[in-house]
C-alpha positions in Angstrom: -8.1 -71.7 -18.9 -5.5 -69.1 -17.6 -6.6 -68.5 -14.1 -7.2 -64.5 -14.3 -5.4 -61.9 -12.0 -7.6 -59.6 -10.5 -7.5 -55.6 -10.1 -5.2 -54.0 -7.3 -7.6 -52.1 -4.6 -7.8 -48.6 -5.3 -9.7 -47.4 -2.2 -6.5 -46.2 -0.9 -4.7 -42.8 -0.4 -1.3 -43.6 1.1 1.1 -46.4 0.6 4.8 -47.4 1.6 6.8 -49.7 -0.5 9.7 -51.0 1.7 12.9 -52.9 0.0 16.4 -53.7 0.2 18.3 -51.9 -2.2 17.9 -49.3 -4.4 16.9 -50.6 -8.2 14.6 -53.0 -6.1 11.7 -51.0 -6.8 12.5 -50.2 -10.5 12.9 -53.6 -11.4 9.8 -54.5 -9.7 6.9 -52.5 -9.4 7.7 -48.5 -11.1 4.9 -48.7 -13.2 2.4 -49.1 -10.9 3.8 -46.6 -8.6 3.5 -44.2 -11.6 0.3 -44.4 -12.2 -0.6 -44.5 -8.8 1.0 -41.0 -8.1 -1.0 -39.7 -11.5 -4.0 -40.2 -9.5 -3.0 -38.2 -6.2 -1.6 -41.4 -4.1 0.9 -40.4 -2.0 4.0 -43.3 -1.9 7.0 -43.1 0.5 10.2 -44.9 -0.4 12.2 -46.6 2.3 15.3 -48.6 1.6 16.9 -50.9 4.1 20.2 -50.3 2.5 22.2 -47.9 0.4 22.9 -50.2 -2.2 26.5 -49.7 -1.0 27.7 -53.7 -2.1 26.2 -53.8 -5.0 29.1 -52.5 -7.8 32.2 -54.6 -7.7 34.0 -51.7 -9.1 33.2 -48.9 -6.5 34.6 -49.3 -3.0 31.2 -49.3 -0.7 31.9 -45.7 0.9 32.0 -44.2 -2.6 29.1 -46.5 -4.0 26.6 -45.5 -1.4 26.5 -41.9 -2.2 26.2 -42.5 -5.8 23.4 -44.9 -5.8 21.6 -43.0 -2.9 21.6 -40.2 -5.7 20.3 -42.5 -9.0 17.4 -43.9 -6.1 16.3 -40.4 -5.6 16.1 -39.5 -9.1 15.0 -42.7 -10.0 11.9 -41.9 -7.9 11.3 -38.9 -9.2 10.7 -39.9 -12.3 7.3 -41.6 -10.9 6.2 -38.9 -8.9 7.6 -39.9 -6.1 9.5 -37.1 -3.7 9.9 -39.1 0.4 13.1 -41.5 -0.3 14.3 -42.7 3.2 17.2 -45.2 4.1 17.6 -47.1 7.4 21.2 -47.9 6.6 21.6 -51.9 7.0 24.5 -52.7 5.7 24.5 -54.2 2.0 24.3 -57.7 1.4 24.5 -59.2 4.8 20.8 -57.7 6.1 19.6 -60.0 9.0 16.1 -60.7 9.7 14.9 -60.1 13.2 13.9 -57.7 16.2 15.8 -54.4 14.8 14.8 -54.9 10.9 11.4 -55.4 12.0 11.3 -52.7 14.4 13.0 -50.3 12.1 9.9 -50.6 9.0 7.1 -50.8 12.0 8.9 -47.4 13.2 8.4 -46.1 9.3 4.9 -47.5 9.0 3.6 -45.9 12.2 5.1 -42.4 10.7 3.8 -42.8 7.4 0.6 -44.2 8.3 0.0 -46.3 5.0 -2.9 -48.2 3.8 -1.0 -50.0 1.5 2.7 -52.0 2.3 4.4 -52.6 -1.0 7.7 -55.0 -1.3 9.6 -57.3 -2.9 9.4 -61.2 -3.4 10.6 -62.5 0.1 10.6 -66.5 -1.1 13.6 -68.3 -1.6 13.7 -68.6 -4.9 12.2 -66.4 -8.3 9.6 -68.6 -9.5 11.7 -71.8 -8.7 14.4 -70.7 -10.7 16.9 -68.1 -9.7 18.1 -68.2 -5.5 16.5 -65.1 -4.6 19.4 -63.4 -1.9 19.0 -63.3 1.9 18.6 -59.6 2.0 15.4 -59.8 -0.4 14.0 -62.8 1.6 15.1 -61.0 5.2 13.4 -57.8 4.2 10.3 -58.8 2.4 9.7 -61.0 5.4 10.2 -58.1 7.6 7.4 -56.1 6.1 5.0 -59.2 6.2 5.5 -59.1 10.1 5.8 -55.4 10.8 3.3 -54.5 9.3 1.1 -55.8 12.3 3.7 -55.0 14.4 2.9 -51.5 14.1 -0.6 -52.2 15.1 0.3 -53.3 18.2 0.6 -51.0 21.0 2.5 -53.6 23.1 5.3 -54.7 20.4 8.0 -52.0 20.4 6.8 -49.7 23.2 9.9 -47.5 22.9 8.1 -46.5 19.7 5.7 -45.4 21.3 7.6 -43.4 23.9 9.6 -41.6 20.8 6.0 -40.1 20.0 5.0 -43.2 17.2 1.5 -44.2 17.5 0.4 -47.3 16.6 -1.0 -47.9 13.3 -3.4 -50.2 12.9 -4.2 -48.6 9.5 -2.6 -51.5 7.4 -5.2 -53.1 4.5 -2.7 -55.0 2.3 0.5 -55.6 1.7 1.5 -56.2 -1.8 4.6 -58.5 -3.0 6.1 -57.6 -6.7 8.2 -60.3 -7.9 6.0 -63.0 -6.9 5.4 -66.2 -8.5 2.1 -66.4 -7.7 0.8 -63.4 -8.3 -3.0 -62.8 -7.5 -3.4 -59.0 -8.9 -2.4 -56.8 -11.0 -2.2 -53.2 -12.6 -2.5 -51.9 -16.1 1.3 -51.3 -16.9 0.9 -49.0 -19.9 -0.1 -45.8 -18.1 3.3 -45.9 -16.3 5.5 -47.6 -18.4 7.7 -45.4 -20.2 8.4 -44.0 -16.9 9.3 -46.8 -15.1 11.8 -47.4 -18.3 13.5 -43.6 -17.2 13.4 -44.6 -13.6 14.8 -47.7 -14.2 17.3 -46.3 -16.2 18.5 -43.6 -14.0 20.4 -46.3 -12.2 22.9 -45.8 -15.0 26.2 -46.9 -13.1 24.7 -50.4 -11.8 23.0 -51.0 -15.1 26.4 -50.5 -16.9 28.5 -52.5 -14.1 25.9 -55.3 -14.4 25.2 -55.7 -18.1 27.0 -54.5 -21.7 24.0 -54.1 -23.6 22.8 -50.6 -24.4 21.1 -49.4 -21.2 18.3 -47.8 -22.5 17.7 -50.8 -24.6 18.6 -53.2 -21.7 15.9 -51.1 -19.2 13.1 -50.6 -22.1 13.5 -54.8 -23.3 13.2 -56.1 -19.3 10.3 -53.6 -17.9 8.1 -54.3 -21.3 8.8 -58.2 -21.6 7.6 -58.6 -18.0 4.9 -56.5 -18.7 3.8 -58.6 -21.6 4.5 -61.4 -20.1 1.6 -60.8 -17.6 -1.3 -59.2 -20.5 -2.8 -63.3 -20.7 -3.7 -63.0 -17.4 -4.8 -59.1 -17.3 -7.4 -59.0 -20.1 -4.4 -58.8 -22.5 -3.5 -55.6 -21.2 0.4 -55.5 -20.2 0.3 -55.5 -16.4 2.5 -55.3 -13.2 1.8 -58.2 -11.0 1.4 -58.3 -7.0 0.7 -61.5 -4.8 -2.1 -59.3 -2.5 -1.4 -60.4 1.7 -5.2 -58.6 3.0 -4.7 -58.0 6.4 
C-alpha cells in the first residue's frame, strides 16, 4: 500500500519561505501559499538572488530588474505583498557564514513559525542534478533557522537591534523526493497557474510551448501526481524538518 502523506500543521500564523531565485517558489509550492493567505497567514518572500543569470538573452543588469518585477507580481497573485532580495549573485551562490547569516537576519525580523524552501539535495528525485544555488540555499535555511535561535551565533545581529528567535516549529522543503506532508492543491491552484505564469519572459526564454498552457500542464500534473498519496485529492507536497 502507498504509504500516505499526512496534513501540513495549520497551528501557525506566520511563515517565511526563503529560495534562490525568483520562479523558485512558483514552481514549487504557490498553491499552498494561496490558500494559506485565504485563511489570514501572513507569508514573507525572500530571495537570495535576483534571478539576474537566469535568461541567456538579457544581459544580467537588465534581467534583474525585470524578473524582480514578474516575482512581485507573481506574489501577488497569492496574496502575498513582503517580497525581499538579499542580492547574492545568480548562479554562483555559496553556502557558508554570510548566506546563513543573511536568512537568520530575515528570520529574526519576520519572526516565522513556519520556514518554507526548496529541495536542497543533490539531485530531483535521483534524476535531474539539482544546481548548487538550490542545494547552497535550501541548506542554508535548514541551519539558520536555529541559528536565529541562538543568541550567541551572529551577535552583530543582535547589536543591529535583531532578537533572537527561537520561534521556529518546522521547516518545510517543496521539491522533495521524499515528501512526508502535504496540502490540498485545488483551493489555490488556478492561482498558482497566474503566478506562475507572470514570469512570462523566463517562461518564453525557457520553453516554446504556449505559456499559459506550459504553466497550467506542469502545476496540475504535479499536483496529480501527488492525489494517491493525499486521499486522491491533488496536493502540494513538503518533506516536514520539526524542530
Amino acid at each position: 500500500m502507498t504509504e500516505q502523506l499526512e496534513p501540513m500543521p495549520s497551528d501557525w500564523r506566520r511563515a517565511l519561505a526563503v529560495v534562490a531565485h525568483p520562479d523558485d517558489l512558483e514552481y514549487g509550492c504557490a498553491a499552498a501559499i494561496a490558500g494559506w493567505t485565504d485563511g489570514g497567514r501572513d507569508i514573507t518572500y525572500l530571495l537570495a538572488t535576483r534571478g539576474e543569470a537566469g535568461i541567456d538573452t538579457l544581459e544580467p543588469d537588465e534581467c534583474a530588474p525585470l524578473r524582480e518585477q514578474e516575482q512581485r507580481a507573481s506574489a501577488a497573485a497569492v496574496g502575498v505583498s513582503r517580497v525581499e532580495f538579499l542580492d547574492h549573485r545568480d548562479g554562483v551562490i555559496e553556502y557558508g557564514i554570510g548566506l546563513r547569516r543573511d536568512i537568520a537576519a530575515a528570520v529574526r525580523r519576520h519572526r516565522p513559525e513556519l520556514v518554507i524552501t526548496l529541495n536542497h539535495r543533490d539531485t530531483w528525485g535521483g534524476v535531474a542534478w539539482n544546481t548548487p544555488d538550490h542545494r547552497a540555499v535550501g541548506r542554508a535555511v535548514l541551519d539558520a533557522a536555529a541559528d536565529a535561535g541562538n543568541r550567541w551565533i551572529f551577535p552583530e545581529l543582535t547589536e543591529q537591534g535583531l532578537a533572537p528567535w527561537d520561534g521556529v516549529r518546522w521547516v518545510a522543503v517543496a521539491g522533495s523526493s521524499t515528501p512526508t506532508h502535504a496540502v490540498d492543491a485545488t483551493p489555490g491552484l488556478e492561482r498558482s497557474v497566474r503566478s506562475l505564469l507572470a514570469h512570462r519572459t523566463y517562461i518564453e526564454a525557457l520553453t516554446d510551448e504556449d505559456p499559459e498552457a506550459y504553466c497550467r500542464t506542469f502545476l496540475t500534473g504535479n499536483a496529480q501526481a501527488s492525489a494517491e498519496r493525499f486521499g486522491g485529492r491533488p496536493a502540494v507536497t513538503f518533506e516536514l524538518f520539526a524542530r
